[in-house]
C-alpha positions in Angstrom: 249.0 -74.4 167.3 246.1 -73.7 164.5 246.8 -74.7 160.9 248.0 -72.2 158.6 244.4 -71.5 157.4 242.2 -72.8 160.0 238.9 -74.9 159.9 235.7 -74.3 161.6 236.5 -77.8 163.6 239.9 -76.3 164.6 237.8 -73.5 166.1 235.2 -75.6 167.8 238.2 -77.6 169.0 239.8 -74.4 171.2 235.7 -73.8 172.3 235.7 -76.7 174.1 238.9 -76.2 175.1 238.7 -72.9 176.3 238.8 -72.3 180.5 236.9 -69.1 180.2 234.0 -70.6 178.1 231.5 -70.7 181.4 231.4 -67.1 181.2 229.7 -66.3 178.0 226.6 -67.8 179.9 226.7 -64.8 182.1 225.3 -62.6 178.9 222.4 -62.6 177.1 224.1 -62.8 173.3 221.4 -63.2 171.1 221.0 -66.2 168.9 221.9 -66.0 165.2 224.1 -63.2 166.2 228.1 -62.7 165.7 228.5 -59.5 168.3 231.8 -58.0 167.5 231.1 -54.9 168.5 231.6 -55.0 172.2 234.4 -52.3 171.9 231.1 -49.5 171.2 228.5 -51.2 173.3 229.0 -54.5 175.4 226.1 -57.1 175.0 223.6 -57.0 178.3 224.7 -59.6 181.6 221.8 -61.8 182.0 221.5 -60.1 186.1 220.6 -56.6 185.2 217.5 -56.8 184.5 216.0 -58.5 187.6 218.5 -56.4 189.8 217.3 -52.8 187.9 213.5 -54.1 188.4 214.3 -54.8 192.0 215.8 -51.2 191.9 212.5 -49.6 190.0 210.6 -51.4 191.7 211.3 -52.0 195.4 214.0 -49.6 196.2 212.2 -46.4 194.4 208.7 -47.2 193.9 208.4 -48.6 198.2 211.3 -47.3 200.0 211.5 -44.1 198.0 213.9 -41.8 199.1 214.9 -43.8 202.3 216.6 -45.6 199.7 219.9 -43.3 199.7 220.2 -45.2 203.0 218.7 -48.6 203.5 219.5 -49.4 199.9 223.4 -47.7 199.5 222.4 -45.1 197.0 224.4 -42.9 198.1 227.9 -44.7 198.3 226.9 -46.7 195.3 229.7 -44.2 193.0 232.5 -45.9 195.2 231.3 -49.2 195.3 231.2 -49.5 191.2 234.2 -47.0 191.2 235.8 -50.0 193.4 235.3 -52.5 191.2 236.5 -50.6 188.0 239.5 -50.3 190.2 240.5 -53.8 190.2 240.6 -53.8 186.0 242.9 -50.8 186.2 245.5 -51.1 188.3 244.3 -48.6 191.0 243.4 -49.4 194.5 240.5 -48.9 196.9 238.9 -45.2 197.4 240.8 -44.0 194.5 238.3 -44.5 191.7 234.9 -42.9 191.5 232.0 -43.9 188.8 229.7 -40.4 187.6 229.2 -38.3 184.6 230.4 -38.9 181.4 234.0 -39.6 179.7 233.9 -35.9 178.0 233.1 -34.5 181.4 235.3 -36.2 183.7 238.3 -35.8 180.9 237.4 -31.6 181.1 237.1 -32.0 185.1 240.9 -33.7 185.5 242.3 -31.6 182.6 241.8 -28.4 184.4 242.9 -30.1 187.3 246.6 -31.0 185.7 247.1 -27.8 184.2 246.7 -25.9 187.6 248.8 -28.4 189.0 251.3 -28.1 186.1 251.1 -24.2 186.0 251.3 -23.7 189.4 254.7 -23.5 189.6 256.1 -23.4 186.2 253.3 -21.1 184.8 255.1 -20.9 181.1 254.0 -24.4 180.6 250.7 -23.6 178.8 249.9 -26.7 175.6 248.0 -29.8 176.0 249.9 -32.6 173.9 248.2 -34.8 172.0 248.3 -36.9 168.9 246.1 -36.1 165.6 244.1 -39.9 165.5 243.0 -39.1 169.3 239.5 -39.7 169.7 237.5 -36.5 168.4 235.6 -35.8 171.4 238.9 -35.6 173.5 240.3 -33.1 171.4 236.8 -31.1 171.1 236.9 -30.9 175.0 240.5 -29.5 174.8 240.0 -27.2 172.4 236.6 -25.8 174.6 239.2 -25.7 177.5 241.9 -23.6 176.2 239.1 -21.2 175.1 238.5 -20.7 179.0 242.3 -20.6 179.7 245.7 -19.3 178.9 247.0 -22.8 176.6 246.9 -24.3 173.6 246.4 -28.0 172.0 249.3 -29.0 170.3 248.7 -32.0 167.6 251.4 -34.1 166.4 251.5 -37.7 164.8 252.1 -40.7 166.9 255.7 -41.3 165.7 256.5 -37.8 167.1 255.2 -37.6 170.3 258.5 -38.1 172.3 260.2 -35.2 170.2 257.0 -32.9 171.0 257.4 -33.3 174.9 259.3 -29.9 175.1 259.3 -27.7 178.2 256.8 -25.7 177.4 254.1 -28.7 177.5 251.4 -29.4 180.6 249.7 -32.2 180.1 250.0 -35.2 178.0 246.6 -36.3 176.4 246.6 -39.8 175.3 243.9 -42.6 174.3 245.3 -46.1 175.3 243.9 -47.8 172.9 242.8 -46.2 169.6 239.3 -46.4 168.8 239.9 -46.6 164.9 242.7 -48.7 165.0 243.1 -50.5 168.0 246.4 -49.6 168.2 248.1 -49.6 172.2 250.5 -47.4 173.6 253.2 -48.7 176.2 251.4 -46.4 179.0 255.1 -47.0 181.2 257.1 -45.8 178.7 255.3 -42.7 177.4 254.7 -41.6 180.6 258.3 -41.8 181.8 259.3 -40.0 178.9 256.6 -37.1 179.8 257.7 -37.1 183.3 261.3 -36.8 182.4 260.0 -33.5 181.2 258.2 -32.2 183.9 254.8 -32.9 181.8 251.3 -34.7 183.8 249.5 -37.1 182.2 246.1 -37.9 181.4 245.2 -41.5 180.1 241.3 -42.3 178.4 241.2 -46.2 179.0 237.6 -46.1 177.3 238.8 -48.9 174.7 241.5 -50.6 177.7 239.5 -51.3 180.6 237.5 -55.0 181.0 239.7 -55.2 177.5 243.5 -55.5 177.8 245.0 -55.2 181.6 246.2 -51.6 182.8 248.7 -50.9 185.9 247.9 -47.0 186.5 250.1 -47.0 189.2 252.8 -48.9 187.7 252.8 -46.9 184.6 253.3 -44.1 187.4 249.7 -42.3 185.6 248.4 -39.4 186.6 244.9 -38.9 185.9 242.7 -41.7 183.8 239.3 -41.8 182.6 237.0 -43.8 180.9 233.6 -44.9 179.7 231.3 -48.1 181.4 229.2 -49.2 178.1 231.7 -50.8 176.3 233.6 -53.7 177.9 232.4 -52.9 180.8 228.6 -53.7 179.9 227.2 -51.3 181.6 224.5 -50.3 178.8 223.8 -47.3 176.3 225.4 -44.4 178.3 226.3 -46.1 181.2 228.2 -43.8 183.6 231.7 -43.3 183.3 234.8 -43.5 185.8 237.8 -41.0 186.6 241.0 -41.8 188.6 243.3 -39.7 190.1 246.5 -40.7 191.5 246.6 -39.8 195.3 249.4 -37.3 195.1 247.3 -35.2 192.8 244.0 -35.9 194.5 243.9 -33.5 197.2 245.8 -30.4 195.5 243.2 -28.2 193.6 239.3 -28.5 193.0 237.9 -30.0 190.3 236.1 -27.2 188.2 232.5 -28.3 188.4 232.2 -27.8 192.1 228.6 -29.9 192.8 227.0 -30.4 195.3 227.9 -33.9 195.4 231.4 -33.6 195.3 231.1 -31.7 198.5 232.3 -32.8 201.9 229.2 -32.6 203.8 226.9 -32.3 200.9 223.7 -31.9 203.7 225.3 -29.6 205.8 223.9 -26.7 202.9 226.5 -24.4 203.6 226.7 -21.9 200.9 230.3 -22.2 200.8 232.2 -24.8 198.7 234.4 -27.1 200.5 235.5 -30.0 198.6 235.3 -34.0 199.7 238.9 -35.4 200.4 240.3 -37.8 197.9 238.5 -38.9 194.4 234.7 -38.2 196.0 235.3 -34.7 194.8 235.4 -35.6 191.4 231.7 -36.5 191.8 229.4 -33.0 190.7 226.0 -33.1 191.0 223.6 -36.1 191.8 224.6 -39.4 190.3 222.2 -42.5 188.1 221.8 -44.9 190.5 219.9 -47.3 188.0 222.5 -46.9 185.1 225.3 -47.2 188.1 223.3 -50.3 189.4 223.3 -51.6 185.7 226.9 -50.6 185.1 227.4 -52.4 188.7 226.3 -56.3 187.0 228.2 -55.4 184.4 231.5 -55.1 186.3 230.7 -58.6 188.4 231.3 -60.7 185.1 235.0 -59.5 185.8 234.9 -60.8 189.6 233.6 -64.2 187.9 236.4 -64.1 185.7 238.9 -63.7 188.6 238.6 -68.0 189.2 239.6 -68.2 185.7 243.1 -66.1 185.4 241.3 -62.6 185.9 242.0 -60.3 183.3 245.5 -62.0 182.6 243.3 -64.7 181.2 241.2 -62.4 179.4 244.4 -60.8 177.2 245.1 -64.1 176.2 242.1 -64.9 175.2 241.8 -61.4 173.3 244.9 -62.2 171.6 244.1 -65.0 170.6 240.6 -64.6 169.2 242.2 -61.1 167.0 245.2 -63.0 165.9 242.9 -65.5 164.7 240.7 -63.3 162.7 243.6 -61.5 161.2 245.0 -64.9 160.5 242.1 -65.6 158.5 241.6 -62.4 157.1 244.8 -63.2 155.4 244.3 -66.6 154.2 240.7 -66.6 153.8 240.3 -63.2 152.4 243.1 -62.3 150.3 242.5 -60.7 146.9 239.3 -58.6 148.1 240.8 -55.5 149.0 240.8 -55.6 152.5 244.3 -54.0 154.9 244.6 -54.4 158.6 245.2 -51.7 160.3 245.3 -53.1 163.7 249.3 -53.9 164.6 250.4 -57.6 163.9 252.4 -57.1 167.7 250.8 -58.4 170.6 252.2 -55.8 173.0 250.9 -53.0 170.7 247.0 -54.3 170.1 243.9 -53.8 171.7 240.7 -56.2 171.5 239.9 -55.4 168.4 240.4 -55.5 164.8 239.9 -52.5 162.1 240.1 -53.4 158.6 240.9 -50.6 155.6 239.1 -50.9 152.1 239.6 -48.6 149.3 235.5 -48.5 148.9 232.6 -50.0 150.4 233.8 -50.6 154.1 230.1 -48.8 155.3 228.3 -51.4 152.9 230.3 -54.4 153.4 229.4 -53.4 157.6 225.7 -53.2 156.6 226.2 -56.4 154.8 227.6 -58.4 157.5 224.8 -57.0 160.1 222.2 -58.4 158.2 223.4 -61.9 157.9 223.8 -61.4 162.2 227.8 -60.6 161.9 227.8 -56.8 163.9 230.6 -54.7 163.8 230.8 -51.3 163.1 231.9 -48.5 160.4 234.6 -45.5 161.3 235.5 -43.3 158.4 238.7 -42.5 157.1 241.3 -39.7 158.3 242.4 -39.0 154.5 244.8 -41.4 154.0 244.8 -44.2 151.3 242.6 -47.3 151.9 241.3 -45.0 155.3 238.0 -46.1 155.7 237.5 -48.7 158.3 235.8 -51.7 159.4 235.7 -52.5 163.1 235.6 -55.6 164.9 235.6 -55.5 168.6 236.3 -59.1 170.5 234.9 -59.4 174.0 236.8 -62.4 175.2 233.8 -63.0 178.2 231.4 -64.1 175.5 233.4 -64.9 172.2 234.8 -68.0 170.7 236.8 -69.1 168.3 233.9 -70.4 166.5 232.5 -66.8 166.4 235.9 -66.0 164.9 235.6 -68.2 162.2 232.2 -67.6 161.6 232.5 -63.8 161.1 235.2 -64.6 158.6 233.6 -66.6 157.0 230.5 -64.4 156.1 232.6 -61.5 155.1 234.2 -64.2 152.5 230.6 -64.6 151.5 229.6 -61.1 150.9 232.9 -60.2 149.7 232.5 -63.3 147.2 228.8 -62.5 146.4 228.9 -59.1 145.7 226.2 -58.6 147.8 227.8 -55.7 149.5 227.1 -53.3 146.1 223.3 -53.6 146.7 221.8 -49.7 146.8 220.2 -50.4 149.6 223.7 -50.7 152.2 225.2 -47.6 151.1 222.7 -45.5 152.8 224.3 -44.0 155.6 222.2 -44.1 159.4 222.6 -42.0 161.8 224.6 -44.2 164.3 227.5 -46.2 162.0 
């Protein structure tokens, strides 16, 4: 049990402590640097590099294209897809790693609504909540432009009441990206089902973060990203699950070649690949999938250590902390959490409000090697937001303290008003 406001030697106490500790050695974090921004992209696993080189430099530049063979180019998509699997409570074969997040969320959204419409064709809105993650919603709305539905937007506390009988699909984000806030995937999804209504889950900020049970929650269809805790690097390829009673029913809409059954048969008619291999489109990055593939062994290391059971309670524990000193340490600057206090209803991250300054006090902190990152408000008092993501494979309690302690230090300095950290980059 920590002290009401905990010391730096409390903190180095539970690092030396910690079971999981081995496995920060598995990254290359760099020195000086406080990375709490794992939730946007993870930090690099010291085995990519040699293993892309190998793939650079062996498997394309000598073998060439006898690679798709010799080399397992070609079932490589299954293999990582297999391995995401594992985080998300799916099982073998039913997970497949291609394309992006946006394009696997438009690829099983048309699938759900022809499911959903073919036989109770009056069901024509897409549910979802207003904080959703943007690009979700943009890909809805660039749907129902194609087809006969609508996006309906409510706020979180009405979500049950919206599940009428006119609603498809339920699109919902797991974990929030501003907030960190976490459904209960079980419970929303009975609720939707009770209605006749599908849903569709983006685990982007959940998987390699908090532990999911797709089939248990009785899930649908699931996607999510492989750059974030997954450490698969900057646009590593994403993943999509469908649950097996879906899989087989209707095509996906962009009908690659890929995603065929016999993709070197060249017919000239379509005939798509049984189960979740049809949810692949046209030819996949095997060197970001080989990247995204070292990524995803940190998690089979972490399997000796509790697995990702281990890993929540090690999330928990590092968030709770930094709120706990954001509190204590912090009070009288300004600062709200927006992140929920519950454990059963938080992420792996922390997002703290400020009336003014959040973008500055962010560039503040990266320059004395604290990273996190900046999301801007909705409209709502105290709305803008400072994010802290906390990758429980590679940070301890001493990073904790730390990072709190040199926003106390800005906060205290002033340094944060300097010109020079209110101009806005591109990336935030």
């Amino acid at each position: 049990m920590l002290n009401l406001t905990p010391t730096l030697h409390d903190c180095e106490l539970l690092d030396q402590q910690d079971p999981l500790r081995p496995l920060r050695d598995l990254f290359e974090v760099p020195a000086g640097v406080i990375y709490l921004d794992g939730n946007s992209l993870g930090v690099l696993p010291k085995t990519v590099p040699a293993r892309v080189a190998q793939a650079v430099t062996h498997e394309w530049g000598q073998d060439l294209i006898r690679s798709w063979n010799t080399a397992g180019w070609f079932l490589l998509p299954q293999r990582v897809g297999d391995k995401i699997a594992r985080l998300i409570g799916a099982r073998p074969g039913e997970v497949i790693a291609a394309d992006s997040t946006s394009v696997n969320l438009f690829k099983v959204l048309t699938a759900a609504l022809r499911i959903a419409t073919a036989d109770h064709p009056h069901k024509t809105k897409i549910l979802s909540e207003r904080s959703n993650f943007p690009t979700d919603l943009y890909i809805v709305e660039a749907l129902c432009q194609e087809r006969a539905c609508s996006l309906q937007l409510v706020d979180t506390q009405d979500l049950a009441a919206a599940m009428q009988d006119d609603v498809a699909v339920l699109l919902l984000t797991h974990v929030n990206y501003r907030t960190g806030a976490m459904h209960d995937m079980q419970a929303l999804t009975a609720q939707a089902h009770a209605m006749g209504i599908l849903t569709v889950w983006d685990l982007a900020h959940s998987a390699g973060a908090v532990p999911v049970d797709l089939h248990g929650s009785g899930a649908d269809f699931a996607v999510g990203c492989g750059y974030k805790y997954l450490n698969g690097g900057p646009g590593a390829p994403a993943f999509v699950w469908v649950h097996p009673q879906h899989t087989d029913r209707f095509w996906q809409p962009l009908a690659g070649w890929w995603g065929h059954a016999a993709p070197f048969a060249f017919t000239p008619d379509y005939r798509p690949a049984p189960g979740i291999a049809r949810y692949q489109c046209g030819t996949q990055p095997i060197l970001s999938l080989t990247a995204l593939d070292c990524g995803l062994d940190a998690f089979l290391h972490a399997e000796a250590f509790g697995g990702m059971a281990a890993l929540r309670q090690k999330s928990l524990a590092l968030t709770g902390l930094f709120m706990q000193l954001v509190r204590t340490r912090l009070h009288g600057h300004g600062f709200g959490i927006a992140t929920p206090t519950e454990e059963a209803q938080r992420g792996s991250q922390v997002s703290l409000t400020r009336a003014e300054g959040a973008y500055a006090i962010v560039q503040a902190l990266i320059d004395r090697g604290v990273i996190g990152d900046f999301r801007a408000g909705d409209g709502g008092p105290h709305a803008d937001i400072l994010r802290f993501g906390f990758t429980p494979l590679y940070l301890g309690y001493a990073d904790v303290w730390q990072a709190a302690e040199q926003l106390r230090q800005v906060m205290h300095s002033g340094e944060w008003q300097d010109p020079r950290y209110g101009h806005k980059n591109s990336v935030t």
